[in-house]
RODO-2510 file (C-alpha; in nm, 4 decimals, decimal comma):
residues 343
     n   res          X          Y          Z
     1     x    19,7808    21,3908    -0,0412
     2     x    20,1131    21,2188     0,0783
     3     x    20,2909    20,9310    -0,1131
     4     x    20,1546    20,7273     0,2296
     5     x    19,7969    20,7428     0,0865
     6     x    19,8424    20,5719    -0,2002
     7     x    19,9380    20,1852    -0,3283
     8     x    19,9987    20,1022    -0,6959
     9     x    20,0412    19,7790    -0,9049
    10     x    20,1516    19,7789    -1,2510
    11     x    20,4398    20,0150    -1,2444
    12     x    20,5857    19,7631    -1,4898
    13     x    20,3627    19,8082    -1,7643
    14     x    20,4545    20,0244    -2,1137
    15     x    20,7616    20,2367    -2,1320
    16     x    21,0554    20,1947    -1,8554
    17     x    21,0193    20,4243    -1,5433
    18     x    21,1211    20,7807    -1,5858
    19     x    21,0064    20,7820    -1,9918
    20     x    20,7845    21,0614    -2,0458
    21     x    20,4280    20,9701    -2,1461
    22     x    20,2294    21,1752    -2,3448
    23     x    19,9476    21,2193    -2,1237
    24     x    19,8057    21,0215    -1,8089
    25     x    19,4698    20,9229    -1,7966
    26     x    19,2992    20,9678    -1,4410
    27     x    19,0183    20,7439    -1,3670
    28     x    18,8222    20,8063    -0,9984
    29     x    18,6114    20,4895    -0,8859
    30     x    18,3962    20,4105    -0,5821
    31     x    18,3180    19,9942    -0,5860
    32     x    18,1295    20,0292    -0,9355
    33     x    18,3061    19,7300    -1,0962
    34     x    18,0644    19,7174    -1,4037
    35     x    18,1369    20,0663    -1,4893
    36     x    18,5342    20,0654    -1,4567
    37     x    18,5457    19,7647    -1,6250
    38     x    18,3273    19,8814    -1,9128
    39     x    18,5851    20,1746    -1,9012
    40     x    18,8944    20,0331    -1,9158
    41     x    18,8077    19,8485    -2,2052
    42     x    18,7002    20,1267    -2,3763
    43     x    19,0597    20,2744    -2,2584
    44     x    19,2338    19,9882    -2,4068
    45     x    19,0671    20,0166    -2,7742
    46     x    19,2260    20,3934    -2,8075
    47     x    19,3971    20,4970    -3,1417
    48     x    19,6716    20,6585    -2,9554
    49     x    19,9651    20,3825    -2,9581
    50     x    19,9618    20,2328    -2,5643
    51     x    20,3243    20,3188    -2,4747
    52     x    20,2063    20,6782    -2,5336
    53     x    19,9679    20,7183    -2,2335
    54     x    19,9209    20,5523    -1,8807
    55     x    19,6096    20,5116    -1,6622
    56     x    19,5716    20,5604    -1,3067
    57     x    19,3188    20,4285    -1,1326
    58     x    19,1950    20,5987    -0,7800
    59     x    19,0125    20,3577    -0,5947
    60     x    18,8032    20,5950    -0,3065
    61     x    18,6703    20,3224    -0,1519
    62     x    18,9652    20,0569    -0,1538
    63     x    18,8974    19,6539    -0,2183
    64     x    19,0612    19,3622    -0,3724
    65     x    18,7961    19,3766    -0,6280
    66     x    18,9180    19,6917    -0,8211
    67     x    19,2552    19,5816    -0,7437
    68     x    19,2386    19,2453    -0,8621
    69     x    18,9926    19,3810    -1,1757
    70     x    19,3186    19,6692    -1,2795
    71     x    19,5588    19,3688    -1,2724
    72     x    19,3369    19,1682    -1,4829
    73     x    19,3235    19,4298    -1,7481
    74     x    19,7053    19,4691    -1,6772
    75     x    19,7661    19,1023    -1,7474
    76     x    19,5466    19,1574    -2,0513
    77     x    19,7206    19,4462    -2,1825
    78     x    20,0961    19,3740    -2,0983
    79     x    20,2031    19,2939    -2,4651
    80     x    20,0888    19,6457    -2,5981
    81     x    19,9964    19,8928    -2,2442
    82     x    19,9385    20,1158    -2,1786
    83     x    20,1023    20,1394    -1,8112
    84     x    19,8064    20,0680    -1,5221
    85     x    19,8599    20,2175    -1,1902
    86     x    19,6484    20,1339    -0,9121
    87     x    19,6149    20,4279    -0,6280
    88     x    19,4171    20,3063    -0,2896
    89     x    19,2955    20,6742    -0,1248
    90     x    19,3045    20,5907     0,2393
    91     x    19,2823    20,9714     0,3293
    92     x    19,0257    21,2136     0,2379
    93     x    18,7169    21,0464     0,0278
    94     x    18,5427    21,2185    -0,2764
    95     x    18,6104    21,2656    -0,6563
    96     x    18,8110    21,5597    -0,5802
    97     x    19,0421    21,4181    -0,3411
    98     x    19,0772    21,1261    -0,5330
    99     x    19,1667    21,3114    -0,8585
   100     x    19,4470    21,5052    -0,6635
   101     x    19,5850    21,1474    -0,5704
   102     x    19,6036    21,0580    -0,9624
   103     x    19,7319    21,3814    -1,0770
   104     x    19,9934    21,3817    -0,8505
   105     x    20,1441    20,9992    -0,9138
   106     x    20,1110    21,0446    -1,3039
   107     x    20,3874    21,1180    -1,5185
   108     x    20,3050    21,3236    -1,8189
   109     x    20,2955    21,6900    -1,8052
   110     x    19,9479    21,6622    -1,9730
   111     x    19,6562    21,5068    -1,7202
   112     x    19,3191    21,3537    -1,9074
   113     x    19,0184    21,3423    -1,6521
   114     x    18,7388    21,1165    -1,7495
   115     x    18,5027    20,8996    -1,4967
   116     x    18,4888    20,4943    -1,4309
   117     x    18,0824    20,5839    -1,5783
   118     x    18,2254    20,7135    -1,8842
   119     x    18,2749    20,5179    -2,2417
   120     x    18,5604    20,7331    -2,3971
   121     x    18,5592    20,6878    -2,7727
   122     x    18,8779    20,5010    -2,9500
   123     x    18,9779    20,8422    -3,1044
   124     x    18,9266    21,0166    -2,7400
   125     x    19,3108    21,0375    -2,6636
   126     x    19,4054    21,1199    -2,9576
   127     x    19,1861    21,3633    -3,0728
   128     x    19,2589    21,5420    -2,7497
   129     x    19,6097    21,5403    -2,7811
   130     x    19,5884    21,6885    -3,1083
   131     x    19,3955    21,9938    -3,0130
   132     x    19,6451    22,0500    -2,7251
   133     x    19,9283    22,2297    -2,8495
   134     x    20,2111    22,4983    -2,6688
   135     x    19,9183    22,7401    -2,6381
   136     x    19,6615    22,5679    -2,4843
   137     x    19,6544    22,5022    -2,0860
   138     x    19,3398    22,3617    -2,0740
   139     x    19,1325    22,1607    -2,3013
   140     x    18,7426    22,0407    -2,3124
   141     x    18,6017    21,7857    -2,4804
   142     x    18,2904    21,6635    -2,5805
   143     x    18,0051    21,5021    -2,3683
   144     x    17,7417    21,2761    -2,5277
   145     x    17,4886    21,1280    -2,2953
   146     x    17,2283    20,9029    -2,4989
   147     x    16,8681    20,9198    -2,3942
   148     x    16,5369    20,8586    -2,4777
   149     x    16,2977    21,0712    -2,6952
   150     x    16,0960    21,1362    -2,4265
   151     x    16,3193    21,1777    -2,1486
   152     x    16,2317    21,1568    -1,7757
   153     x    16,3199    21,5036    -1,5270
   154     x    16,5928    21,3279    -1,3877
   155     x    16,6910    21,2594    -1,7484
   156     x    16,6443    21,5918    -1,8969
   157     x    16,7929    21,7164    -1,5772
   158     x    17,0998    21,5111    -1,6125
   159     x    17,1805    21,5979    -1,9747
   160     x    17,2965    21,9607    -1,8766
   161     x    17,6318    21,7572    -1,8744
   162     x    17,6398    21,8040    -2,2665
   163     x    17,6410    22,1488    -2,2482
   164     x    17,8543    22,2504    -1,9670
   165     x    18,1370    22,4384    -1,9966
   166     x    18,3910    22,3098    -1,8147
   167     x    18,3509    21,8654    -1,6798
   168     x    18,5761    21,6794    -1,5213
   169     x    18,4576    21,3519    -1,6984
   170     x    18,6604    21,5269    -1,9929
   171     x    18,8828    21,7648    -1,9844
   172     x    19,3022    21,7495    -2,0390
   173     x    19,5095    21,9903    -1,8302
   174     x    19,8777    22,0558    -1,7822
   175     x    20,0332    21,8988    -1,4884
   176     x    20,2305    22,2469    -1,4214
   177     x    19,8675    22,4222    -1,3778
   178     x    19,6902    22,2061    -1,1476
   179     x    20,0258    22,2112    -0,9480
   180     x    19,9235    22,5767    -0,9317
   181     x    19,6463    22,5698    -0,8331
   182     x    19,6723    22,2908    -0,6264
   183     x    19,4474    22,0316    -0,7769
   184     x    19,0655    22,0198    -0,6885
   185     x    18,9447    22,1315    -0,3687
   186     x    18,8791    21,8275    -0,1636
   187     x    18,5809    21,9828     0,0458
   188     x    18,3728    21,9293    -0,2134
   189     x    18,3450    21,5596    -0,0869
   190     x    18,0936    21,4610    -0,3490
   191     x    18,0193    21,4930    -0,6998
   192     x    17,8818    21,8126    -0,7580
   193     x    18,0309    22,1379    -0,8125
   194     x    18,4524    22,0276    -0,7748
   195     x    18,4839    22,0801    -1,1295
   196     x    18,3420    22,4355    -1,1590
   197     x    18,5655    22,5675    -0,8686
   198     x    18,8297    22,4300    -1,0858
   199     x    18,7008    22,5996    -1,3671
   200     x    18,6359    22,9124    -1,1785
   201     x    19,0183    22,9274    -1,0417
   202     x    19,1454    22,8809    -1,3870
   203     x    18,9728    23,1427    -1,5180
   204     x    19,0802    23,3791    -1,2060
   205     x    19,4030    23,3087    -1,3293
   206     x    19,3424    23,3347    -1,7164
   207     x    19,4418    22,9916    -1,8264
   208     x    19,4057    22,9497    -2,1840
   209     x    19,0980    22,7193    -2,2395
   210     x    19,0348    22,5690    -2,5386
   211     x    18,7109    22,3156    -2,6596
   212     x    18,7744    22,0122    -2,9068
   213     x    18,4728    21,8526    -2,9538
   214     x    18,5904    21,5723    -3,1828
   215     x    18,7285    21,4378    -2,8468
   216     x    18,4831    21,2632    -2,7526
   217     x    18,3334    21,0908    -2,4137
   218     x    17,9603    20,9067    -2,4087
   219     x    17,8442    20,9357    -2,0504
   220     x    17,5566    20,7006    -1,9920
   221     x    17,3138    20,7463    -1,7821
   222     x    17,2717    20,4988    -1,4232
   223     x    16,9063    20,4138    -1,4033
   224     x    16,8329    20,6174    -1,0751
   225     x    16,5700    20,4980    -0,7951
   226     x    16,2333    20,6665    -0,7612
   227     x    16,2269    20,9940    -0,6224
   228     x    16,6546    21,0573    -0,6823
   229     x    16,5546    21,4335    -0,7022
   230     x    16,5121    21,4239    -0,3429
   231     x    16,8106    21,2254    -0,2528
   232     x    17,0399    21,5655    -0,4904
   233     x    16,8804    21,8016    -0,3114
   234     x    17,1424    21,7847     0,0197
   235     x    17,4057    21,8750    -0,2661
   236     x    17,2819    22,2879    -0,2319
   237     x    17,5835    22,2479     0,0944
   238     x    17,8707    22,2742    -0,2346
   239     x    17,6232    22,5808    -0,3733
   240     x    17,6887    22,7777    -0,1014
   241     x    18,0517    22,6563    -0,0587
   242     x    18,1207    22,7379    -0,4369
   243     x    17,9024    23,1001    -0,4171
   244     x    18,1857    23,2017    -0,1133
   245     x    18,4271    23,1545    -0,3437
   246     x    18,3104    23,2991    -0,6577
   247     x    18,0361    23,4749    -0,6197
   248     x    18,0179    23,6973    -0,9591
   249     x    18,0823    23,3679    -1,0976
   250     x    17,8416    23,1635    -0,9462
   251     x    17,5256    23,4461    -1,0531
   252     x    17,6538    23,4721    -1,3677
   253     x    17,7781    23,1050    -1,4669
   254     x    17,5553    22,8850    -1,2483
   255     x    17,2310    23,0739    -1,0503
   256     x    17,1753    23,4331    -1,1808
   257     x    16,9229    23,4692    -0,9008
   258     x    16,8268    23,2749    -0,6094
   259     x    16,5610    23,0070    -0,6264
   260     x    16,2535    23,2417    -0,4564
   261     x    15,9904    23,0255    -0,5758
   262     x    16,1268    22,7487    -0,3641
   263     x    16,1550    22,9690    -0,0798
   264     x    15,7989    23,1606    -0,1205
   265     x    15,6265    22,7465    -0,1071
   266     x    15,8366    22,6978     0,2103
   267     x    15,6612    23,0370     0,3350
   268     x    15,3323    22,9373     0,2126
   269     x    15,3214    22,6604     0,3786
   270     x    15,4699    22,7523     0,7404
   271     x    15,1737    23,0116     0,7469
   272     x    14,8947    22,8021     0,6562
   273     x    15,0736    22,5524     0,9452
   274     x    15,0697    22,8805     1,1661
   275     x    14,7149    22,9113     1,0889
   276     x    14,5859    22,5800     1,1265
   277     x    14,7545    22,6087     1,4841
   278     x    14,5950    22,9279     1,5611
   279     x    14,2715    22,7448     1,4672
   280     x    14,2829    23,0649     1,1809
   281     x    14,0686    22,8826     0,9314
   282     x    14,1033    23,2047     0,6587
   283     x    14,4915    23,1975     0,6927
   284     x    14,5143    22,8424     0,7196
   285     x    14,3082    22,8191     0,3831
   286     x    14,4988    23,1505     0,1742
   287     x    14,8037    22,9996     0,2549
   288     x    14,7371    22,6363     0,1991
   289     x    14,5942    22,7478    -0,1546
   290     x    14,8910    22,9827    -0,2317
   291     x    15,0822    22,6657    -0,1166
   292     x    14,9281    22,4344    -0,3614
   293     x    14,9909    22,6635    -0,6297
   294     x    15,3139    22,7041    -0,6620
   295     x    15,3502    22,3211    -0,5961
   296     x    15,1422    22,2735    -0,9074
   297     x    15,3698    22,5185    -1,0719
   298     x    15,6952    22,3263    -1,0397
   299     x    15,5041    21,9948    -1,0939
   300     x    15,4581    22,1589    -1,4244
   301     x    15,7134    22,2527    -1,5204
   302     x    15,8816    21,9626    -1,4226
   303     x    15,6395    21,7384    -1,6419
   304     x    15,6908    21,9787    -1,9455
   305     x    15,8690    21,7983    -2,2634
   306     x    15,9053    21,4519    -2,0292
   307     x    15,7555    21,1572    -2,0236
   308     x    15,3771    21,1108    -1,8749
   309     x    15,3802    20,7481    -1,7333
   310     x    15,2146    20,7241    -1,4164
   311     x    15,5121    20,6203    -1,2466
   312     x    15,6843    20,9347    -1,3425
   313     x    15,3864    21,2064    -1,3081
   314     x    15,3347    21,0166    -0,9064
   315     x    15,7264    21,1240    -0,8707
   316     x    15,6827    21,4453    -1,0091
   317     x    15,3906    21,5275    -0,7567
   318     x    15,5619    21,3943    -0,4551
   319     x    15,8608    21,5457    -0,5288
   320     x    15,7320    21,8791    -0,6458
   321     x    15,5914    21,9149    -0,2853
   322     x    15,9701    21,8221    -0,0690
   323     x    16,1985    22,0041    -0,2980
   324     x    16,1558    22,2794    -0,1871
   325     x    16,1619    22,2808     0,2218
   326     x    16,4594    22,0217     0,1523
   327     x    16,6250    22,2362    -0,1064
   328     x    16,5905    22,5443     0,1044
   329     x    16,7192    22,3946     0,4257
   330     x    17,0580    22,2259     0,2340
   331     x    17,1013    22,5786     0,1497
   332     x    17,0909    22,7843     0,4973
   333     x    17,3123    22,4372     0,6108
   334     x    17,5499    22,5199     0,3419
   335     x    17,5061    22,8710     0,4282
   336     x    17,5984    22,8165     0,8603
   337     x    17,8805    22,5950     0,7374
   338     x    18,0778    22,8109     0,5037
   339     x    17,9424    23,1345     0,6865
   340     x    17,8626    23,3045     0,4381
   341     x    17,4897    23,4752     0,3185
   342     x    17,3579    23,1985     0,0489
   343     x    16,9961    23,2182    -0,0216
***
């Protein structure tokens, strides 16, 4: 993005202008005051001395809120920093967009990535720092997210997080790579999949990847309205535009095969609505049966290890039955837009 997308405060704070930083921490946010706030304090309480480290904070959807909440915490940390930058994206939206526009104004040849939903712990920084030495390009930390025994799908669903290999909520990368590779690709306009591309393209290009665990974020999980599966399922468009770019990657790393169950329901139930228009009671009756099946199916499975309030087993059945038409046409959409054959 040009330097005419972006306006910062707080270029005053920590060490003079033009003194190298250790790192710079990036920070995306969209309006969620709560959550940067809660973030920025936890960004304040790091081990790693302030003048070491700046943050820069993207604001996607710019307001004197978030401007007026970084210069509190820049009034509030003046005596000690670190340096706060405030970035207002007034061209393309989206995390990865937004994370370009940090990258780009910071000043240390190391970049940390972490989200305004995040709680980084006080040892994050420096922990990651520490594991990041001359042969090391890129470096993953750990992801926490805290939930219940019992977990709900969304939950359970959700907690993949922890295990993934590569996230943007925490990760530290050299400046000189993503300069490379030129940052994120901003047509992933929402969150979902601009971090694996990322990961994909440094791996095309064998960046040395290491993991540090002991750098640690906590990513806690938003309650989410009834029914949220529904409202992910329009995210299958970034499937199909991440599968055009790595496809041996995507089977192996992310979808070995394509979801066919989802695809045989939709089937199942255009033939018994073929049949019930033909006034074909037998075909309007196999197929409405096979239909209900494999609904049944992925209600169970859904329901399997998560929790059985009514609330949740109501969502599970509702949903169970629009995942997959919605799922399957996100897909042939992503598929027309990015031309290429996504199933």
């Amino acid at each position: 993005m040009q330097e005419t997308n972006r306006e910062t405060v707080g270029t005053g704070l920590g060490p003079p202008l033009g003194l190298a930083f250790s790192v710079s921490v990036v920070v995306p946010t969209c309006g969620r005051m709560d959550l940067l706030d809660r973030c920025l304090d936890a960004l304040s309480r790091q081990t790693l001395p302030g003048s070491a480290f700046e943050i820069i904070i993207v604001d996607d959807e710019p307001n004197h809120n978030t401007l007026h909440l970084v210069a509190g915490w820049r009034a509030r940390t003046l005596d000690r920093g670190p340096r706060l930058v405030y970035v207002a994206n007034s061209g393309q939206h989206g995390p990865a967009a937004a994370r370009n526009l940090g990258w780009r104004a910071a000043q240390a040849a190391i970049i940390a990535f972490t989200d305004d939903d995040t709680v980084p712990s006080p040892t994050w920084l420096a922990q990651g720092l520490a594991a990041f030495n001359e042969n090391v390009d890129v470096l993953c930390g750990r992801v926490e997210m805290p939930l219940p025994a019992t977990p709900t799908d969304y939950q359970r669903t959700a907690r993949q997080l922890e295990t993934a290999e590569f996230v943007a909520a925490n990760c530290f990368c050299r400046k000189s790579i993503l300069e490379r590779l030129d940052g994120f690709d901003e047509r992933f306009t929402e969150p979902c999949r601009e971090d694996s591309d990322l990961h994909f393209r440094l791996l095309g290009i064998d960046a040395r990847i290491v993991r540090a665990p002991q750098a640690l974020v906590v990513h806690p999980l938003r309650p989410a309205p009834w029914g949220v599966s529904l409202l992910h399922t329009h995210r299958a468009v970034f499937d199909a535009l991440l599968y055009k770019k790595h496809p041996g990657l995507y089977r192996a790393k992310v979808e070995p095969a394509p979801r066919w169950d989802h695809y045989l329901a939709v089937g199942a139930l255009l033939l018994a609505l073929a049949g019930w228009l033909a006034g074909s009671a037998l075909v309007f009756g196999l197929a409405g049966l096979a239909w209900l099946g494999l609904t049944a199916r992925l209600c169970l499975q859904r329901l399997r290890g998560t929790a059985k309030t009514a609330s949740h087993i109501a969502e599970m059945i509702v949903t169970s039955a629009l995942i997959p038409p919605l799922a399957v046409f996100w897909r042939l959409a992503g598929a027309v837009r990015y031309r290429v054959r996504f199933t």
